[in-house]
Z-matrix of the N, CA and C atoms (Angstrom, degrees):
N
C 1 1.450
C 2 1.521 1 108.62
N 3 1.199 2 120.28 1 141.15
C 4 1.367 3 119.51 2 174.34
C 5 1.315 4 104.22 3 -119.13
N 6 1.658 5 111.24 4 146.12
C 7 1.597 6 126.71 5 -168.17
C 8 1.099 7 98.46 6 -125.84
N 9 1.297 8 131.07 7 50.56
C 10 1.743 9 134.64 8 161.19
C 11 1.618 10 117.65 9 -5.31
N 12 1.631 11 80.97 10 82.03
C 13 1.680 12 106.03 11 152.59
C 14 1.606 13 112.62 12 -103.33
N 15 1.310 14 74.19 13 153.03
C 16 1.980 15 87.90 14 -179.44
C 17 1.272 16 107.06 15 -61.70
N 18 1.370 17 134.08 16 140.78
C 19 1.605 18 139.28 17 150.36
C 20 1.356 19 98.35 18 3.69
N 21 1.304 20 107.58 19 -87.50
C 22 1.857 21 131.22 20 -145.35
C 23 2.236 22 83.17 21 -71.97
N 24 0.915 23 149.79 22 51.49
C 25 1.479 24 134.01 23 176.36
C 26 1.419 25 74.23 24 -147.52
N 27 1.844 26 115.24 25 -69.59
C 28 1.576 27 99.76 26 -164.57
C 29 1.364 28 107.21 27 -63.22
N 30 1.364 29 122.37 28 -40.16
C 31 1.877 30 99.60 29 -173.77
C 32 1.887 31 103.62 30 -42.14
N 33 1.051 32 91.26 31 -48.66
C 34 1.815 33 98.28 32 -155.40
C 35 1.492 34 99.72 33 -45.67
N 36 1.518 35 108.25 34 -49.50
C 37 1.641 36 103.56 35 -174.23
C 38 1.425 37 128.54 36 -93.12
N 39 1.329 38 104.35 37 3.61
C 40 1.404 39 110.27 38 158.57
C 41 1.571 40 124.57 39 -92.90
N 42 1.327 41 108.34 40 -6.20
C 43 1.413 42 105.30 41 144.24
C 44 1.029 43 140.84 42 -84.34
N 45 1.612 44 133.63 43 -7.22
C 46 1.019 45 140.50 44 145.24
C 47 1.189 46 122.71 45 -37.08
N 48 1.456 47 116.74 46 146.29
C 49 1.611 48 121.36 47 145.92
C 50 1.494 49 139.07 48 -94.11
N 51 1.109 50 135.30 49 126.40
C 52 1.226 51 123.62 50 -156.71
C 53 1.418 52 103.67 51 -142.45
N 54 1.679 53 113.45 52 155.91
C 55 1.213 54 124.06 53 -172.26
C 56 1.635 55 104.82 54 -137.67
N 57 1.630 56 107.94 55 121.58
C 58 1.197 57 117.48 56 178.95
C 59 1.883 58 105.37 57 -88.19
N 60 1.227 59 98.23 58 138.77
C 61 1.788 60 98.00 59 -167.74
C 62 1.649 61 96.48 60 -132.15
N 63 1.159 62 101.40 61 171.44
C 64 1.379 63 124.15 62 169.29
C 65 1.608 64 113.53 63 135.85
N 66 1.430 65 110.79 64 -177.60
C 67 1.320 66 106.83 65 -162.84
C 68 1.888 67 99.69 66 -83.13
N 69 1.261 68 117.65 67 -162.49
C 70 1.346 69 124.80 68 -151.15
C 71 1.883 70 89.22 69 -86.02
N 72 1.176 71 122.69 70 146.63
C 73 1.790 72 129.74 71 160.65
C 74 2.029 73 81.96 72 84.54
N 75 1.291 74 148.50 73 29.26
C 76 1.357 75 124.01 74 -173.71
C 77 1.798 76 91.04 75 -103.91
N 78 1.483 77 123.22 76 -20.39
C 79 1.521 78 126.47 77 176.47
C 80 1.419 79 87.12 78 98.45
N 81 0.876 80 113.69 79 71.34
C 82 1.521 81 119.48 80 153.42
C 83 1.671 82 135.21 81 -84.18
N 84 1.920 83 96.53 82 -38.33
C 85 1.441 84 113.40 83 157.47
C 86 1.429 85 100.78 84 -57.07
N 87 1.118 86 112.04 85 -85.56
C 88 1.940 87 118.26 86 -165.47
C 89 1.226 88 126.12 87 -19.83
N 90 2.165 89 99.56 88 -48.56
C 91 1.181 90 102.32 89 -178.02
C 92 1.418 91 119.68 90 -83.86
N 93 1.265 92 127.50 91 -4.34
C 94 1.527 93 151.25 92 -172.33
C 95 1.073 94 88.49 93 -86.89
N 96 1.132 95 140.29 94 -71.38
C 97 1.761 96 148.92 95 -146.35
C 98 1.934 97 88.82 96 -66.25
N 99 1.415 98 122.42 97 -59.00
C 100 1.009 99 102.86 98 -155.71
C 101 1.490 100 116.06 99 -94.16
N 102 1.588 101 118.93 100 -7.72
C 103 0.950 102 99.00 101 134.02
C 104 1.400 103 161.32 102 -125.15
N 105 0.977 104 118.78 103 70.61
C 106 1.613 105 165.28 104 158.04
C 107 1.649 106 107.69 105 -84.12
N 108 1.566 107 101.53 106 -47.75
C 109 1.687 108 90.57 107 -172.14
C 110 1.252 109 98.15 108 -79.94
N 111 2.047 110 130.96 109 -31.12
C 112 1.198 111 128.31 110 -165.49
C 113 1.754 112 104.90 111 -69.33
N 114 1.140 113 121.99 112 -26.23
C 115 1.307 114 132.77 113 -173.25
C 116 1.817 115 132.54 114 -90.52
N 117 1.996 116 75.38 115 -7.44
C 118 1.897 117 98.84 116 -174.23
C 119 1.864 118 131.15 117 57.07
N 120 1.920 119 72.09 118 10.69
C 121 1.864 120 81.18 119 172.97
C 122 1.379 121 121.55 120 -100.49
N 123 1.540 122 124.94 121 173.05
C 124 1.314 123 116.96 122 160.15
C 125 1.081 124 140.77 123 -50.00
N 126 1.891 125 134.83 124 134.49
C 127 1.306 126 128.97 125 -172.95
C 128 1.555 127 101.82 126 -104.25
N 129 1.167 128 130.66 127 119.57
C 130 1.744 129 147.83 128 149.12
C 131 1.536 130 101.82 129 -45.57
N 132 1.495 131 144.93 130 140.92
C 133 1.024 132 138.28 131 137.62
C 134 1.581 133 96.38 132 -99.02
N 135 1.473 134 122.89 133 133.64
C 136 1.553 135 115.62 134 -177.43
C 137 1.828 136 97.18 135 -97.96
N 138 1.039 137 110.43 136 -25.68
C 139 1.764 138 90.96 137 177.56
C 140 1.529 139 104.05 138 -58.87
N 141 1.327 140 129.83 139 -52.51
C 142 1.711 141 116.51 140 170.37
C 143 1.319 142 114.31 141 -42.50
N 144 0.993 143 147.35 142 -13.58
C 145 1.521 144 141.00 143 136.95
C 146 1.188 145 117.00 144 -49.76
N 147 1.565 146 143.51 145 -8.23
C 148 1.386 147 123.35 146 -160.91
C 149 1.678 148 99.89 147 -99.53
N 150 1.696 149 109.58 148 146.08
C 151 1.571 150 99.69 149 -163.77
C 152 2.186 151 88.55 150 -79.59
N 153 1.486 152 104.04 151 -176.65
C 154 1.227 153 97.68 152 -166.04
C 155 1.925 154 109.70 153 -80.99
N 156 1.609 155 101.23 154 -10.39
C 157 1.459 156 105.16 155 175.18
C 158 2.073 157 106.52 156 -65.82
N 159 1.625 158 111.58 157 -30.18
C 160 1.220 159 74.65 158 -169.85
C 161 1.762 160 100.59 159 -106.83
N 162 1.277 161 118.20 160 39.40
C 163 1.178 162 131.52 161 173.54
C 164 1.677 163 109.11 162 -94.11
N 165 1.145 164 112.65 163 -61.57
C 166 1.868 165 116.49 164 153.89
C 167 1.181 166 103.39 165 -35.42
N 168 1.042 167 133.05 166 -81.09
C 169 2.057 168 148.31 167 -153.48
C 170 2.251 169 85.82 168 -44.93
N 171 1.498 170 99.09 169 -44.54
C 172 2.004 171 90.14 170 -163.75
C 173 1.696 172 78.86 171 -79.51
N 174 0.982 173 153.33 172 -36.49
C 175 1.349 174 125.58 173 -130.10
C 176 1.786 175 81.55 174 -113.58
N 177 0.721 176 131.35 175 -22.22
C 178 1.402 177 130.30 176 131.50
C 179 1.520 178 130.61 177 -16.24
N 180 1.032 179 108.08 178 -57.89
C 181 1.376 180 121.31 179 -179.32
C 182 1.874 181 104.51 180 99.00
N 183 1.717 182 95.40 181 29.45
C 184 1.683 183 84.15 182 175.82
C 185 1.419 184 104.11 183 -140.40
N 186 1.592 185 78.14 184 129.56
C 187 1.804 186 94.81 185 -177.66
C 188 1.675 187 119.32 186 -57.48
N 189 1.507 188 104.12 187 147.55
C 190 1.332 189 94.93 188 -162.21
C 191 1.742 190 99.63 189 -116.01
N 192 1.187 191 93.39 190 149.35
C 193 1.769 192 126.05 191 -163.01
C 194 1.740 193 110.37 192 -61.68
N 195 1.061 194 111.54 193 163.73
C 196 1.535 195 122.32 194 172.18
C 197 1.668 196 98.21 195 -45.81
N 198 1.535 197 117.19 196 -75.09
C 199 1.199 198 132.81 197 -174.63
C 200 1.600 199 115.22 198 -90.85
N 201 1.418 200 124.11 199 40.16
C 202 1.034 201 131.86 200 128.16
C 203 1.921 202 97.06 201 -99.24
N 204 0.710 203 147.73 202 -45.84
C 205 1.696 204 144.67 203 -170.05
C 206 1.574 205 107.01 204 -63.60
N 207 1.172 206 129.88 205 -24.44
C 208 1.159 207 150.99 206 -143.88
C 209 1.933 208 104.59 207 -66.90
N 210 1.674 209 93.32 208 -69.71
C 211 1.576 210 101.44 209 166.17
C 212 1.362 211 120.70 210 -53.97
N 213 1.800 212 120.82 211 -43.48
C 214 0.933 213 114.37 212 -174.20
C 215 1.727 214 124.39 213 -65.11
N 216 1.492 215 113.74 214 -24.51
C 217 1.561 216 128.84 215 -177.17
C 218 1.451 217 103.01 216 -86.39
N 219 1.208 218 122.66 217 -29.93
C 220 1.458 219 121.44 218 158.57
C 221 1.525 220 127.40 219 -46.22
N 222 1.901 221 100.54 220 -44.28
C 223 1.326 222 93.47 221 174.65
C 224 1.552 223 119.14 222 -79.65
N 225 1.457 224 124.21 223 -43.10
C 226 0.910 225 127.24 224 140.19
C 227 1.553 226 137.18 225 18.13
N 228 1.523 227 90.26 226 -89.11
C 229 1.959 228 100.65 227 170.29
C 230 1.354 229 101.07 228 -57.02
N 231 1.573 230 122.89 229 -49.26
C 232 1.657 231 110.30 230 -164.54
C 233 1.715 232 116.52 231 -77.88
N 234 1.273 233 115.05 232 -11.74
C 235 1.963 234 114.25 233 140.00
C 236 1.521 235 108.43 234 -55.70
N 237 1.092 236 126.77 235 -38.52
C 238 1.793 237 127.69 236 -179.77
C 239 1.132 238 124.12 237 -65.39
N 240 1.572 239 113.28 238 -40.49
C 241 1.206 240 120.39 239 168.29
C 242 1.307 241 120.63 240 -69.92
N 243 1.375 242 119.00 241 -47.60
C 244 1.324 243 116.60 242 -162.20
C 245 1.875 244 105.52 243 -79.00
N 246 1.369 245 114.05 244 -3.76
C 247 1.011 246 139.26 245 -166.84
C 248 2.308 247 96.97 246 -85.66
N 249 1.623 248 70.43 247 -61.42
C 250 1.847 249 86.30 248 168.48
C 251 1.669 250 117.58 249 -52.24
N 252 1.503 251 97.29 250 -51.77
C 253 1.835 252 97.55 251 -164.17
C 254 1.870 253 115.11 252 -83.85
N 255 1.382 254 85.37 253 2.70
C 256 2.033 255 92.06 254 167.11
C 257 1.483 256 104.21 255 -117.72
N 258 1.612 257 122.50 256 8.76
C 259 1.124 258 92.76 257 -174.73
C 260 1.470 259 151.71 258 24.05
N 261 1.950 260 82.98 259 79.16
C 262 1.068 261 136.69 260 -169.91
C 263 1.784 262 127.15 261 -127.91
N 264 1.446 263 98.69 262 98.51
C 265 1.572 264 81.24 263 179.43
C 266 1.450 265 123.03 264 -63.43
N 267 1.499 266 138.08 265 -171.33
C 268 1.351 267 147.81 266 -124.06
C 269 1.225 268 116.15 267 155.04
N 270 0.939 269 125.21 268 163.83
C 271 2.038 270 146.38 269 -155.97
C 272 1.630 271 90.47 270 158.86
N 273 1.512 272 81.18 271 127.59
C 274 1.774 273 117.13 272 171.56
C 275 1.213 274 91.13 273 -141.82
N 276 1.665 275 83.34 274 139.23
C 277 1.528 276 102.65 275 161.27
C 278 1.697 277 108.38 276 -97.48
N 279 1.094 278 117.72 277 112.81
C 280 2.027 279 114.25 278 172.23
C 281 1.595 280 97.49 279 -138.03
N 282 1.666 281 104.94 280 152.94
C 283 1.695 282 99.16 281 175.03
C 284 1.328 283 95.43 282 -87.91
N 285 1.827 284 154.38 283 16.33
C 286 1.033 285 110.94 284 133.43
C 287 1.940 286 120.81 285 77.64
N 288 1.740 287 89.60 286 -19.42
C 289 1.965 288 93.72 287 178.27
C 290 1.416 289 118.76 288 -10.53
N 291 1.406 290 110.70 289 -78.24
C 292 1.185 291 145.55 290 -161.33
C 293 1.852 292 109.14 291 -70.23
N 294 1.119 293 98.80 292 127.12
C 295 2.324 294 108.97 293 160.18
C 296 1.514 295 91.48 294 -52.04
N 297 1.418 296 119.28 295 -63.84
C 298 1.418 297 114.05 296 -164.91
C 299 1.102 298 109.32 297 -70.80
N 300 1.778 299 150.42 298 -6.10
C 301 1.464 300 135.03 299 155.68
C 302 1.327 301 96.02 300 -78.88
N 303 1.114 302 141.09 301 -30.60
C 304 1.532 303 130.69 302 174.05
C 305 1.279 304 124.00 303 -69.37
N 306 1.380 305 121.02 304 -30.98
C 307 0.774 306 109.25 305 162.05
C 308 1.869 307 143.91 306 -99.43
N 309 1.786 308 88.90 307 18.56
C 310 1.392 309 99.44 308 161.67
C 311 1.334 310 108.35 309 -103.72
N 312 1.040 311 132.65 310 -25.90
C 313 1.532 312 133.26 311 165.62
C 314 1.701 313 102.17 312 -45.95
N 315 1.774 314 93.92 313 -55.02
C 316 1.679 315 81.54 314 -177.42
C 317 1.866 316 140.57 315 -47.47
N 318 1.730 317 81.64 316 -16.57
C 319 1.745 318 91.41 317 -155.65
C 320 1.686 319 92.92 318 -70.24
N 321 1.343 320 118.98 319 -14.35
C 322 1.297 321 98.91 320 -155.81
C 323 2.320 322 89.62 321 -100.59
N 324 1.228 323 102.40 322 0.58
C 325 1.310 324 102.79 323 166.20
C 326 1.454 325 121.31 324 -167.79
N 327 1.312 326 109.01 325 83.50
C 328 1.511 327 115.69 326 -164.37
C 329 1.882 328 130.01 327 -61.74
N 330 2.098 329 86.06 328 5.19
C 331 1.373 330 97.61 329 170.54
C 332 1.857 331 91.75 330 -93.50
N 333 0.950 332 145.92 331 -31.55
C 334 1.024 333 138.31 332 157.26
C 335 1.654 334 114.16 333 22.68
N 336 1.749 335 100.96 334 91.55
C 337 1.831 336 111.89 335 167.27
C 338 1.579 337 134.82 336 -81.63
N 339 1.277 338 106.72 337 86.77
C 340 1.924 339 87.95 338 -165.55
C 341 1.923 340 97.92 339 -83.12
N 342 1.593 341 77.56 340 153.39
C 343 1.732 342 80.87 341 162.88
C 344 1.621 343 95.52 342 -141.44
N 345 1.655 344 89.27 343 129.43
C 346 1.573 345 111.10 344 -166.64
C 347 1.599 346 97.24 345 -97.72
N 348 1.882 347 113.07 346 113.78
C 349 1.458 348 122.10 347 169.28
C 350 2.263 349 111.40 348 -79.60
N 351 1.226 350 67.29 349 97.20
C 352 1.783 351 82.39 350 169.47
C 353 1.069 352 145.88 351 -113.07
N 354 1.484 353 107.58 352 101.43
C 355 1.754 354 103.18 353 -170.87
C 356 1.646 355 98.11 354 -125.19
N 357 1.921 356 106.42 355 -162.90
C 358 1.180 357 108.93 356 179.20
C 359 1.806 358 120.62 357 -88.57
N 360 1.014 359 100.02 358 139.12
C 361 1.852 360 89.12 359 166.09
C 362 1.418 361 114.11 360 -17.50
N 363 1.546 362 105.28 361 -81.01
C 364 1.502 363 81.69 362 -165.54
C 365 1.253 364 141.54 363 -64.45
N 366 1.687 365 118.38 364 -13.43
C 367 1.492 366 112.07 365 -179.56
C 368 1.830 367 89.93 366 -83.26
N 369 1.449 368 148.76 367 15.19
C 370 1.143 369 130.22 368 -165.06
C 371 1.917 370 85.89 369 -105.82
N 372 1.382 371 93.30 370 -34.25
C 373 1.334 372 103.59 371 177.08
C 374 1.688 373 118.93 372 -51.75
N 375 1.305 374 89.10 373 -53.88
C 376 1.824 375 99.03 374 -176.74
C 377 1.828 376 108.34 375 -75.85
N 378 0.831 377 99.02 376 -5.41
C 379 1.843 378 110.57 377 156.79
C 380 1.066 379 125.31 378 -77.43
N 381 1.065 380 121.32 379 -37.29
C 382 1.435 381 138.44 380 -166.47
C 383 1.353 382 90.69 381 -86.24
N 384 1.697 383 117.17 382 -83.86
C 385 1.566 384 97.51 383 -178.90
C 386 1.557 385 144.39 384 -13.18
N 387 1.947 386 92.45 385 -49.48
C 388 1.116 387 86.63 386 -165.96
C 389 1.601 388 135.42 387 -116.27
N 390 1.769 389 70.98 388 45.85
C 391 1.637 390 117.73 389 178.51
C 392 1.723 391 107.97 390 -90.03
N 393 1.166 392 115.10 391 136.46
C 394 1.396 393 103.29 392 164.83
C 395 1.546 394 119.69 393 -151.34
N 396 1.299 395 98.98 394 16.90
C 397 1.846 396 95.31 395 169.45
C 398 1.743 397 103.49 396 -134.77
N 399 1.408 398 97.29 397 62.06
C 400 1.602 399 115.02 398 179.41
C 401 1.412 400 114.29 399 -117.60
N 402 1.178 401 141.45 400 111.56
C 403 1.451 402 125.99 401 152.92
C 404 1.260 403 152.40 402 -15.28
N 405 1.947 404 94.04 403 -44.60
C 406 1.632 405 117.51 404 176.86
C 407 1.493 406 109.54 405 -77.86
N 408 1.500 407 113.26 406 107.30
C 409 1.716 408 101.74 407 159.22
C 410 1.469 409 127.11 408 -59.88
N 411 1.601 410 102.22 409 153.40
C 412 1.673 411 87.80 410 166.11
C 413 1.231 412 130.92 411 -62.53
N 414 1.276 413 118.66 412 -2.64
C 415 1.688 414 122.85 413 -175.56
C 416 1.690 415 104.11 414 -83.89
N 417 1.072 416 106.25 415 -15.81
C 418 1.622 417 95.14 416 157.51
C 419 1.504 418 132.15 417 -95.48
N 420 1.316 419 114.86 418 15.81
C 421 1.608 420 109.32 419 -174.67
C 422 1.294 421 93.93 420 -58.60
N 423 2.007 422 126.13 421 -58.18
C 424 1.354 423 107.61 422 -165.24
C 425 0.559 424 155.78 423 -99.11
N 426 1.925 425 108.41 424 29.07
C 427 1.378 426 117.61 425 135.88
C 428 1.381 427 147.62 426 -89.99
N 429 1.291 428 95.65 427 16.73
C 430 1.321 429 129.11 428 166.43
C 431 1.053 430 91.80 429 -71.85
N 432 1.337 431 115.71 430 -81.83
C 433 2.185 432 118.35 431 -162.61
C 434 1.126 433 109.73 432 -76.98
N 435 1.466 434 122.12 433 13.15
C 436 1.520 435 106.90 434 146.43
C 437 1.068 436 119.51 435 -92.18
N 438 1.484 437 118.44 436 -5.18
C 439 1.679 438 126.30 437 -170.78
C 440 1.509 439 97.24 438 -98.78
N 441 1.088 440 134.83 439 -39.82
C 442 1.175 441 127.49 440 166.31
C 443 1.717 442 146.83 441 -3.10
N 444 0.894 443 138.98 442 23.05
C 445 1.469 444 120.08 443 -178.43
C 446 1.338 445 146.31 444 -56.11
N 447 0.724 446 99.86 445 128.16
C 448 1.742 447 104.56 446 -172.32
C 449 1.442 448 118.86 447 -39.31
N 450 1.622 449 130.73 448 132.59
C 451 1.114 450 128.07 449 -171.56
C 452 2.112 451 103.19 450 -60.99
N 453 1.072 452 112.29 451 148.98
C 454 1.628 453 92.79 452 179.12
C 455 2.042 454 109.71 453 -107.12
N 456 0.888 455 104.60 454 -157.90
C 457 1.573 456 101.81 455 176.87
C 458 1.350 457 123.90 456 -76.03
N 459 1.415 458 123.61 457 -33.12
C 460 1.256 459 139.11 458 -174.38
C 461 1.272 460 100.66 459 -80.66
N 462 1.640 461 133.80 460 -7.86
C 463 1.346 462 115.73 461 -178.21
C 464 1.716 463 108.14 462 -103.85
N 465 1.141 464 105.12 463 125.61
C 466 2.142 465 107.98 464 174.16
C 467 1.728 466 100.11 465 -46.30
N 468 0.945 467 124.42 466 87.62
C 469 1.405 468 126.27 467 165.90
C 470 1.570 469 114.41 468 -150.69
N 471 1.513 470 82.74 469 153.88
C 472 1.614 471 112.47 470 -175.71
C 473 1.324 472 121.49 471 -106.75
N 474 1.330 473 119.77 472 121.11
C 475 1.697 474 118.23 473 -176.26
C 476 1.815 475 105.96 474 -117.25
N 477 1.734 476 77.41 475 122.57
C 478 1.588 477 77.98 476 170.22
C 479 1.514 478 119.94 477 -148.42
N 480 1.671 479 104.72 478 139.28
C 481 1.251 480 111.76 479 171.97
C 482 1.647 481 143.00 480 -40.24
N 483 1.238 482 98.99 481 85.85
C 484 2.109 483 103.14 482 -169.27
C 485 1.501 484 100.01 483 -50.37
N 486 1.040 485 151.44 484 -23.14
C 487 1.977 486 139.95 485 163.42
C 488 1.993 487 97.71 486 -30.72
N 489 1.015 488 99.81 487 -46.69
C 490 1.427 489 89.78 488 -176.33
C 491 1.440 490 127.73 489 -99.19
N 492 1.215 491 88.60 490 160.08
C 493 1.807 492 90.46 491 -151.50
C 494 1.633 493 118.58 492 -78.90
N 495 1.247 494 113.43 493 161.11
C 496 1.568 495 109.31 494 -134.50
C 497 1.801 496 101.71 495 -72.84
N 498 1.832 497 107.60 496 -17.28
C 499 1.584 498 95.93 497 -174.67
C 500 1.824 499 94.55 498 -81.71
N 501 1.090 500 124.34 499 10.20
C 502 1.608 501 122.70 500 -178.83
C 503 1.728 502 99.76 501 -90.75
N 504 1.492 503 108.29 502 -55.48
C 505 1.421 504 102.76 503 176.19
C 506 1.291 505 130.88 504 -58.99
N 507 1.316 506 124.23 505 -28.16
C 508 1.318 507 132.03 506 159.29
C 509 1.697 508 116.58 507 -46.63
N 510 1.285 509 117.57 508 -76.31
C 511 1.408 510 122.46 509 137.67
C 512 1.449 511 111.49 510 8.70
N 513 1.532 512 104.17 511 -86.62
C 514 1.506 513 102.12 512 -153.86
C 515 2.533 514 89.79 513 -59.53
N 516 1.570 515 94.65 514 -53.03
C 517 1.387 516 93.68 515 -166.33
C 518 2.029 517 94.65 516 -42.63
N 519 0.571 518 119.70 517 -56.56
C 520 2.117 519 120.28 518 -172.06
C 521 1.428 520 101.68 519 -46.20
N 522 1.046 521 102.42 520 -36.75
C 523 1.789 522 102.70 521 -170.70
C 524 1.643 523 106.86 522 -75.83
N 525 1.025 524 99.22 523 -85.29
C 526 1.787 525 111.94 524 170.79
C 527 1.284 526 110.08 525 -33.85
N 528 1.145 527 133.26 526 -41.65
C 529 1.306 528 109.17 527 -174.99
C 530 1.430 529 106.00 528 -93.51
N 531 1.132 530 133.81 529 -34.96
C 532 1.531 531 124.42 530 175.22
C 533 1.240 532 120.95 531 -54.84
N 534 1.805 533 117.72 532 -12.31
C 535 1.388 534 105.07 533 178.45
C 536 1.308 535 100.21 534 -113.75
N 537 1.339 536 123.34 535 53.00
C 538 1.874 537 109.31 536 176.60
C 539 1.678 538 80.78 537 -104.00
């Protein structure tokens, strides 16, 4: 689909880097994947970052720790950077929970755009179900949304409602950000 931006809007935001966040089933791949393709840049999947210890621990049904996340956000930022120092835009998908994963993601690009996928439990729920070649059980959404913090003011981010459908969120992400 094309969302007719001017030349000079898409260059600008396809040099950016950006990180789609939210808790587990919010479409963070989907919405990452497409826009990456709308922007003609590279897409990150950040769960392919996870080492295979904390891939057992989710499929487990056990939520994983500051310092189990630790290596994985490490690798993470250093796709960001190297992403940064060729000037190169980017889209990752990471949930991002935490100020402090955001703000180590940030260090490696302090223009760093999140767009936070936010909906209610239960339609994140009825996603999840009717998911079935995922790692994450549903028995972890709520510790996911207890890990959660709210994006704050000082961070360049975008929040948007997952009820609407994903060529709408793109949209809203093209719009909003081309006019800051």
């Amino acid at each position: 689909m094309n969302y007719h931006l001017d030349q000079q809007a898409a260059a600008s935001l396809s040099s950016l880097r950006w990180v789609v966040m939210g808790v587990c089933g919010c479409g963070k791949s989907e919405i990452g994947q497409r826009l990456a393709n709308e922007l003609a840049i590279p897409f990150i999947e950040g769960d392919k970052y996870h080492p295979p210890a904390n891939i057992l621990k989710m499929q487990a049904a056990i939520p994983l720790t500051d310092i189990d996340r630790a290596d994985w956000l490490q690798q993470l930022k250093q796709q960001l950077a190297a992403a940064r120092a060729k000037g190169q835009g980017l889209v990752l998908s990471c949930s991002a929970l935490k100020r402090a994963y955001r703000d180590l993601l940030r260090e490696a690009d302090p223009a760093l755009v999140f767009v936070h996928l936010d909906g209610d439990r239960e339609l994140i729920t009825a996603r999840m179900r009717a998911r079935n070649d995922h790692f994450m059980p549903l028995s972890l959404l709520d510790s996911q949304l207890a890990d959660l913090q709210a994006l704050q003011a000082d961070e360049q981010s975008i929040r948007l409602n997952i009820q609407k459908e994903p060529a709408v969120l793109i949209q809203e992400i093209l719009n909003l950000s081309a006019t800051r």
